[in-house]
Backbone as CSV, one residue per row, in Angstrom:
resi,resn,N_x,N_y,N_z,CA_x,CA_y,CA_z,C_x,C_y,C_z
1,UNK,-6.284,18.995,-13.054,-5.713,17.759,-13.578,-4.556,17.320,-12.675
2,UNK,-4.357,16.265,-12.350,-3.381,15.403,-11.382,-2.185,15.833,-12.240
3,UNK,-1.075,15.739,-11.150,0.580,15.589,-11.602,0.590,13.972,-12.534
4,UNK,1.373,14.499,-13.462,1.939,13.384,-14.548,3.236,12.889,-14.548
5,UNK,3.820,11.881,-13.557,4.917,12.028,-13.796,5.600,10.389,-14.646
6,UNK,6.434,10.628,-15.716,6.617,9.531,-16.655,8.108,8.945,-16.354
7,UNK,8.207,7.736,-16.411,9.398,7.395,-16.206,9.951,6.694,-14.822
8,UNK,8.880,7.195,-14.074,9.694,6.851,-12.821,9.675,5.528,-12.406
9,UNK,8.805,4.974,-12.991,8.547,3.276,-12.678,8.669,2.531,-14.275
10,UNK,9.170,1.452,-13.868,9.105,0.906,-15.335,8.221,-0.570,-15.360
11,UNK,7.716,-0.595,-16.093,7.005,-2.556,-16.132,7.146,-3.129,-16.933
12,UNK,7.860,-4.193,-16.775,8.818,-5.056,-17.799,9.653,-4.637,-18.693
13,UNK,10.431,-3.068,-17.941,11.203,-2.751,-18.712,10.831,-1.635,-19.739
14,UNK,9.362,-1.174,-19.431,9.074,-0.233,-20.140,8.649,1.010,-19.356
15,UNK,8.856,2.286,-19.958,8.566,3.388,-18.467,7.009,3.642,-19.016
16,UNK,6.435,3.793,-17.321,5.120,4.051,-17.435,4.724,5.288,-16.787
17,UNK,3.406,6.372,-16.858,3.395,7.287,-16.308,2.329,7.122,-15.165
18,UNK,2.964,7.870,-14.218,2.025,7.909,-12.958,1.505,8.655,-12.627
19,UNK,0.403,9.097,-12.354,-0.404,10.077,-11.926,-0.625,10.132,-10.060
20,UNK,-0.323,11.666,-10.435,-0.216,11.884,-8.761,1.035,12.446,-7.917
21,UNK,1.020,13.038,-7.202,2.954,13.539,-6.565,3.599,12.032,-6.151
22,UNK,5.067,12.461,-6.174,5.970,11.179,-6.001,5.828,11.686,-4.095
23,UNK,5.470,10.797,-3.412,5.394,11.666,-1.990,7.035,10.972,-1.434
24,UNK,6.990,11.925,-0.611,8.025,11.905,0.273,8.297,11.800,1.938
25,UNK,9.599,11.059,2.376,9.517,10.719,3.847,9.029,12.690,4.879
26,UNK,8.408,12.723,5.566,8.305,13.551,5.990,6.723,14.350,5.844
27,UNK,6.080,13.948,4.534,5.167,14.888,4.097,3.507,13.942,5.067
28,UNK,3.000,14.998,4.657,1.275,14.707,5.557,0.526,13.470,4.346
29,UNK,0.247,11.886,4.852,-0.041,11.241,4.220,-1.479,11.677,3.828
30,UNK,-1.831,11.439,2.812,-3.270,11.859,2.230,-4.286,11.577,2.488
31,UNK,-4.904,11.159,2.524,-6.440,10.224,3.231,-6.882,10.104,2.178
32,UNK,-7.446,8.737,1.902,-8.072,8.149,0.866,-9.835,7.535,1.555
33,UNK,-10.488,7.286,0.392,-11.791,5.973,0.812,-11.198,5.300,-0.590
34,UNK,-11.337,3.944,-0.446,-10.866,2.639,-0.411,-12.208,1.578,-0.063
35,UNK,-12.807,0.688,-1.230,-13.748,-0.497,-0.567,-12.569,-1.800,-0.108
36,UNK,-13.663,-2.195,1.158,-13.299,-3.111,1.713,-13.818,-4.761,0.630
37,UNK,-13.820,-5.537,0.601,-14.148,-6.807,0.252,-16.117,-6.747,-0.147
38,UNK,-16.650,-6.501,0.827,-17.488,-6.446,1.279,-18.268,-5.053,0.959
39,UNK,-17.541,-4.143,0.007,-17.963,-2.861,-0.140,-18.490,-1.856,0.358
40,UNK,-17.609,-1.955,1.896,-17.902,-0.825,2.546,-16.638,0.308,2.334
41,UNK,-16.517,1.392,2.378,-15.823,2.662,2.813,-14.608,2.599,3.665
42,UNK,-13.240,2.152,3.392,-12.833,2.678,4.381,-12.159,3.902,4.050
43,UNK,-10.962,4.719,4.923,-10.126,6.055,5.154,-9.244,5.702,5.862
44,UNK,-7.952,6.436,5.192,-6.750,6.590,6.461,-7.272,6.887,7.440
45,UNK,-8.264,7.389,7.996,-8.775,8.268,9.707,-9.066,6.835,9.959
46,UNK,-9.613,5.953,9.522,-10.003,4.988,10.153,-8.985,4.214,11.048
47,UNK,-7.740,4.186,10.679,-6.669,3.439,11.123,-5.374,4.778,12.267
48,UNK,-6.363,5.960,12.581,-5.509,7.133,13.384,-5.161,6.426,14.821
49,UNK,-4.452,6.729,15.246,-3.467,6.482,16.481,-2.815,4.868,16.177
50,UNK,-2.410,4.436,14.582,-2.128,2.926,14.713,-0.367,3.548,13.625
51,UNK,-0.005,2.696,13.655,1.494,2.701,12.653,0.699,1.554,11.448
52,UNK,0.967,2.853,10.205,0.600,1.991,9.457,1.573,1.875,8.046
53,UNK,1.723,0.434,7.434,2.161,-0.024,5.931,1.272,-0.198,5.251
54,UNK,1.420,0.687,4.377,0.265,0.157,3.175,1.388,0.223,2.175
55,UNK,0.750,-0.795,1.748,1.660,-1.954,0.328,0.247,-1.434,-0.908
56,UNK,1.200,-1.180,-2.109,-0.042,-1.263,-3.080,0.550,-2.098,-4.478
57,UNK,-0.226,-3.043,-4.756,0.434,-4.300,-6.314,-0.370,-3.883,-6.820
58,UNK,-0.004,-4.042,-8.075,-0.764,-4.298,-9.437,-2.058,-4.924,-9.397
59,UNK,-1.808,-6.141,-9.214,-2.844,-7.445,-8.933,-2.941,-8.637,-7.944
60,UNK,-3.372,-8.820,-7.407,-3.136,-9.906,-6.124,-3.406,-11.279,-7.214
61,UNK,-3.584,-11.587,-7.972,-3.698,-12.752,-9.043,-2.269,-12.975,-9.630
62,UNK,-1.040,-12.063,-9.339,-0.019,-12.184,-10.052,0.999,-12.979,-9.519
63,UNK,2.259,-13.538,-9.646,3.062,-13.926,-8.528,3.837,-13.047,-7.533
64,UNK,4.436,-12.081,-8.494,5.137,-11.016,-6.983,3.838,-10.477,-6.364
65,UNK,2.912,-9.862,-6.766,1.903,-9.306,-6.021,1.149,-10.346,-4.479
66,UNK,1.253,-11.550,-5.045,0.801,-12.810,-4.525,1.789,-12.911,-3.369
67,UNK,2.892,-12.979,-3.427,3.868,-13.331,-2.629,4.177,-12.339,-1.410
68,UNK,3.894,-10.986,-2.363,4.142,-9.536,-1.628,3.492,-9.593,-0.332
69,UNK,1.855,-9.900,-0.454,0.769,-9.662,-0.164,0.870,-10.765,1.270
70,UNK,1.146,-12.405,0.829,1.288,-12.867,1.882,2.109,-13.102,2.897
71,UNK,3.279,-12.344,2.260,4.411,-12.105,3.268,4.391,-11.308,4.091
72,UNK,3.855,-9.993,4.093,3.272,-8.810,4.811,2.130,-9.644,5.256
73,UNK,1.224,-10.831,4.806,0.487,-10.841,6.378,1.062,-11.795,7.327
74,UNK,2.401,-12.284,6.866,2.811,-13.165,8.078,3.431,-12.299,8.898
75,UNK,3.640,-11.403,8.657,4.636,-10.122,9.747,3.181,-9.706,10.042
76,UNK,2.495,-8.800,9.334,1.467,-8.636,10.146,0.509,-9.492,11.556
77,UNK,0.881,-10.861,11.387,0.424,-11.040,12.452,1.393,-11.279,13.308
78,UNK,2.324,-10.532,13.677,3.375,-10.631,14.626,3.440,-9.490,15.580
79,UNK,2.988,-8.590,14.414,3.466,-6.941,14.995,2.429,-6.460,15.851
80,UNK,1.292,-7.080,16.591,0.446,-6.368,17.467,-0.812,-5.631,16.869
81,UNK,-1.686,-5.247,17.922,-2.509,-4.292,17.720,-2.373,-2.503,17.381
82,UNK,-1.329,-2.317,17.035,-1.069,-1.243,16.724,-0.448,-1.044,15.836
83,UNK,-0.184,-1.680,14.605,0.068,-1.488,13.375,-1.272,-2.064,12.386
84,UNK,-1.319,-1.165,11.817,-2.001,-2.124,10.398,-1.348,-1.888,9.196
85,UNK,-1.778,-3.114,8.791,-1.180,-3.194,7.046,-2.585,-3.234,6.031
86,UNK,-2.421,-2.907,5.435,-3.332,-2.090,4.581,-2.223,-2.645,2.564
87,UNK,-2.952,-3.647,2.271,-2.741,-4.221,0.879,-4.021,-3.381,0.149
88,UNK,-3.245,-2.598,-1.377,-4.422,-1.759,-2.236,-3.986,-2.522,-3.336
89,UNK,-5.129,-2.783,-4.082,-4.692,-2.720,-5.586,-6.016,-2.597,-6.487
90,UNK,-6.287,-2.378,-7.819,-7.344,-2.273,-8.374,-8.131,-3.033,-8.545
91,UNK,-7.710,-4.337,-8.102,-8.906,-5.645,-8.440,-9.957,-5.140,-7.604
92,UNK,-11.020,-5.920,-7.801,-12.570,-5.699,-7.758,-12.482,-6.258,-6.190
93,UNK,-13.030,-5.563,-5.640,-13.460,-6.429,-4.004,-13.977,-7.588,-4.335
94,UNK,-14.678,-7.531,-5.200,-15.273,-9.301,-4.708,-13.543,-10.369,-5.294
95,UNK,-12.933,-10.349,-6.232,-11.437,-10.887,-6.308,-10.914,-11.061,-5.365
96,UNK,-10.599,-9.469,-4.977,-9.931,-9.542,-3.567,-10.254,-10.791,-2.569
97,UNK,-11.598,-10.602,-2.675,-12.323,-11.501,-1.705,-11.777,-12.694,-1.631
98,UNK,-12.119,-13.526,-2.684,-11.699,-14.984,-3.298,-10.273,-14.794,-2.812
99,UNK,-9.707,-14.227,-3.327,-8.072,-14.288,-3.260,-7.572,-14.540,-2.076
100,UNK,-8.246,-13.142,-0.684,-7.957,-13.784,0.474,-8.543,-14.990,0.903
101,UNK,-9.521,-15.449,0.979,-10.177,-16.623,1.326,-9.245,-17.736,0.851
102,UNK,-9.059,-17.677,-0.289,-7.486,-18.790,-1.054,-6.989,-19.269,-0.488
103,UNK,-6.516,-18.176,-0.245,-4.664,-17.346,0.714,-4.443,-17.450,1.452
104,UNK,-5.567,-17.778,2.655,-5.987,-17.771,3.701,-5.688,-15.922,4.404
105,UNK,-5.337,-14.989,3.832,-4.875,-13.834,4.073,-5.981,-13.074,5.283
106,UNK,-5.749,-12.784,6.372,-6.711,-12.658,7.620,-6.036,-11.527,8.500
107,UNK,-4.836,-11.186,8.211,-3.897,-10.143,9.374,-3.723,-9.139,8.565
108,UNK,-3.988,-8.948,7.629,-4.254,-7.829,6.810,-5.514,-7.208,6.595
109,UNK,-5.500,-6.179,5.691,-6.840,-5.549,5.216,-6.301,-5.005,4.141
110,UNK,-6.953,-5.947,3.109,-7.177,-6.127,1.509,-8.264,-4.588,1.011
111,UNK,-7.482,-3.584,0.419,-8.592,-2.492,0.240,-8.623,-2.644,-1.360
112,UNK,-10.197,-1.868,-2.281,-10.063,-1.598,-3.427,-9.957,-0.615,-3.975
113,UNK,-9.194,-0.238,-4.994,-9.279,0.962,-5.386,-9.515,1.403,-6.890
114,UNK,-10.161,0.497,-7.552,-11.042,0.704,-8.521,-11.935,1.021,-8.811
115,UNK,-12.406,1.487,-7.845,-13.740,2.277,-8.290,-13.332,3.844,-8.885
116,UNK,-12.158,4.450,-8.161,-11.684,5.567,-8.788,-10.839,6.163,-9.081
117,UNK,-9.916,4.853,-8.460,-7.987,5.684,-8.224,-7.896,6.727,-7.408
118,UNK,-8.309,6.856,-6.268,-8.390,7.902,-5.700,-7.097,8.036,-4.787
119,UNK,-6.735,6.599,-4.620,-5.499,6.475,-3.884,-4.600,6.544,-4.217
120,UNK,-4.274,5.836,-5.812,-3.612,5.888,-6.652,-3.120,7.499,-7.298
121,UNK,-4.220,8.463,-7.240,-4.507,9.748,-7.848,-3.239,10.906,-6.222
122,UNK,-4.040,10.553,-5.451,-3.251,10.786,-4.142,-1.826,10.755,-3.430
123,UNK,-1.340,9.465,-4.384,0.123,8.400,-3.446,0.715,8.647,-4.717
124,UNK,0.195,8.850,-5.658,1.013,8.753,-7.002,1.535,7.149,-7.601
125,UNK,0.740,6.469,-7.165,1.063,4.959,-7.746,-0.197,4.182,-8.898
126,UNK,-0.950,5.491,-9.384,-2.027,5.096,-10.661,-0.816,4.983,-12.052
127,UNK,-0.838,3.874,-12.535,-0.195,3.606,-13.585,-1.287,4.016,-14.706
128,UNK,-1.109,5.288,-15.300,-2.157,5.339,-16.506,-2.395,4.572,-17.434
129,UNK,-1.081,4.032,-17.792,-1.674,3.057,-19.522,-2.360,2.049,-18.889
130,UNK,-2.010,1.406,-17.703,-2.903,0.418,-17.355,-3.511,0.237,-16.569
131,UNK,-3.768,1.490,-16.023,-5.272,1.522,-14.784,-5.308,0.651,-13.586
132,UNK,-3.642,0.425,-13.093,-3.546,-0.162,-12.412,-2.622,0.232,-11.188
133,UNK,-2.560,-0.167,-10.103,-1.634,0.443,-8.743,0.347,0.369,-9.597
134,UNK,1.089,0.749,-9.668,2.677,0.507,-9.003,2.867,-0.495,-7.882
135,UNK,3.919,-0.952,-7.828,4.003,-1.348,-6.764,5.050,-0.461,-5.784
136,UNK,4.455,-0.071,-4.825,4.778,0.698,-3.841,4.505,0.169,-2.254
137,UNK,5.435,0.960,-1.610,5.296,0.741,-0.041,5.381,1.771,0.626
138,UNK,4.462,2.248,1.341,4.316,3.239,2.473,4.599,3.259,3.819
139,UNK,5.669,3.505,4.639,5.450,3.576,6.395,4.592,4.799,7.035
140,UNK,3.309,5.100,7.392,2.772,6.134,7.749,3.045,5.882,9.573
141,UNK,2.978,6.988,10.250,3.243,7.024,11.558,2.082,6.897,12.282
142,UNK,1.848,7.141,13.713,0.157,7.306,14.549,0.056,8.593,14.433
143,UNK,0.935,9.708,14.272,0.587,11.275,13.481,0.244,11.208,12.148
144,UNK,0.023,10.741,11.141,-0.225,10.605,10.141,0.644,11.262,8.878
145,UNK,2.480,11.414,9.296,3.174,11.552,8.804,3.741,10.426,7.740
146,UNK,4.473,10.402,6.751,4.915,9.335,6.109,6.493,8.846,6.550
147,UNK,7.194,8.258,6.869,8.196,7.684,7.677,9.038,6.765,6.674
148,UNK,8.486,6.452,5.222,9.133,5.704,4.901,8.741,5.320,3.238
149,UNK,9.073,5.896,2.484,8.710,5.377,0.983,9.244,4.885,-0.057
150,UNK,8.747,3.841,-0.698,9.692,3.444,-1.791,8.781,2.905,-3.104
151,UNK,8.574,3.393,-3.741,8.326,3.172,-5.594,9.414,2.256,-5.912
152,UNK,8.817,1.207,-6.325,9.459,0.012,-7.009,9.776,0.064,-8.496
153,UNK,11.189,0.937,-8.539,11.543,1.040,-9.708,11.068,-0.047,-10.758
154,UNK,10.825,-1.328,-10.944,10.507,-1.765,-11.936,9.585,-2.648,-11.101
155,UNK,8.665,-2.598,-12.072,7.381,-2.875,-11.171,6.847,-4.377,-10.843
156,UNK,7.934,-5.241,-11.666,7.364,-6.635,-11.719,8.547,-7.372,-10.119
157,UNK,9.995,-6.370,-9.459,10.581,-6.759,-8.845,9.974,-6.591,-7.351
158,UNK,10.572,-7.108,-6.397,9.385,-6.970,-5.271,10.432,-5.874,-4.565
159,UNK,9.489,-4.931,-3.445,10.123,-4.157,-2.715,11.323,-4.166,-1.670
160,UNK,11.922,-3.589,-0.907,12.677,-3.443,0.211,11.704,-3.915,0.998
161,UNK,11.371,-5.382,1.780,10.846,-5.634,2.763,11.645,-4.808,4.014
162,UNK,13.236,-5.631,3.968,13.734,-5.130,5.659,13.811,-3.696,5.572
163,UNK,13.511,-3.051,4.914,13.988,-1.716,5.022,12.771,-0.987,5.622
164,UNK,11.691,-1.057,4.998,10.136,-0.756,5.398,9.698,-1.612,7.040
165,UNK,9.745,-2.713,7.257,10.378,-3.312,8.221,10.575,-2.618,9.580
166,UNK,12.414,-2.409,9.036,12.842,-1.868,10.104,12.477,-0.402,10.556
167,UNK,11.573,0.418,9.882,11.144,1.614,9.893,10.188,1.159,11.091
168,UNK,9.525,0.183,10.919,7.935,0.135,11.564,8.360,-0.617,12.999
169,UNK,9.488,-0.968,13.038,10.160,-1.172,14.427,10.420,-0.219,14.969
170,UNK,10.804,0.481,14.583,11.571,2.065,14.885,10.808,2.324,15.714
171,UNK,9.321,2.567,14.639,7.944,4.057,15.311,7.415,2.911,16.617
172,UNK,7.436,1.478,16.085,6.682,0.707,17.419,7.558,1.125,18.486
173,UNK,8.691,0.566,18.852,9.724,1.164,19.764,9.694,2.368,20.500
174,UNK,9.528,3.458,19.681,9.557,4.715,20.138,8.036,5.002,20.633
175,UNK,7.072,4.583,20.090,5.741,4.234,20.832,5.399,3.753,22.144
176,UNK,5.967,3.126,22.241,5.911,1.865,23.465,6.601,2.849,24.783
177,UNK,7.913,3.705,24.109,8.403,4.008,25.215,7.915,5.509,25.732
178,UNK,6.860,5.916,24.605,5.913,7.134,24.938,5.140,6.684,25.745
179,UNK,4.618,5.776,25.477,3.279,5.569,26.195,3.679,5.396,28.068
């Protein structure tokens, strides 16, 4: 049975329990499968040697989730071929679908994770009473370390953009001058 942990997020003011470890800067990010729009498979391996943010909302139908979602893809298309951003939430791929098409949302990659919470079960951002993502933000590295995390204490407020941000400047930076 998954870790239970209660309290740590609240939504609208009420604490909800999450299933899954609270992860931390430093630890080995998990690998998930995730449908694409289109219901194919993806995996963290899929995105190895890239710097990656994955953002996970509630609902892309909501307004912070909405806003979250297209603000991370206007940075996303700034930051190059070597980051991806990676938006999860439980809506149905075909939603997703519509939603980006809307949205015009194109510098991202919209994943689903309703078919099992597996990501949610993994990252620790499955909200049990309502079968739905937290809103959370991840910095994973091109080692597949985590660099940067934050659980959105109350789940309807939106995250630390510059802070997540300036993390993913950091690893690009220090990338650039490896290579």
């Amino acid at each position: 049975m998954a870790h239970e942990r209660t309290g740590a997020v609240t939504l609208n003011g009420n604490p909800v329990t999450l299933i899954g470890p609270g992860l931390k800067v430093g630890d080995k990010a998990p690998d998930f499968a995730l449908l694409t729009s289109d219901r194919r498979k993806e995996h963290l391996t899929d995105y190895k040697n890239k710097t990656c943010i994955i953002t996970t909302v509630p609902s892309l139908d909501t307004g912070v989730c909405d806003l979250q979602t297209k603000l991370l893809n206007e940075e996303a298309s700034t930051m190059g071929e070597d980051v991806a951003v990676l938006a999860i939430s439980a809506d149905l791929p075909f939603a997703q679908a519509r939603w980006s098409k809307e949205s015009n949302v194109e510098a991202i990659t919209i994943l689903s994770d309703h078919f099992d919470m597996s990501f949610g079960t993994a990252y620790g951002t499955y909200m049990k009473e309502h079968r739905l993502e937290c809103r959370a933000v991840f910095v994973i590295n091109q080692e597949g370390t985590i660099k940067y995390v934050e659980y959105v204490p109350e789940v309807t407020d939106h995250p630390d953009y510059e802070s997540a941000l300036q993390v993913v400047k950091e690893l690009i930076n220090i990338a650039g001058t490896v290579n």
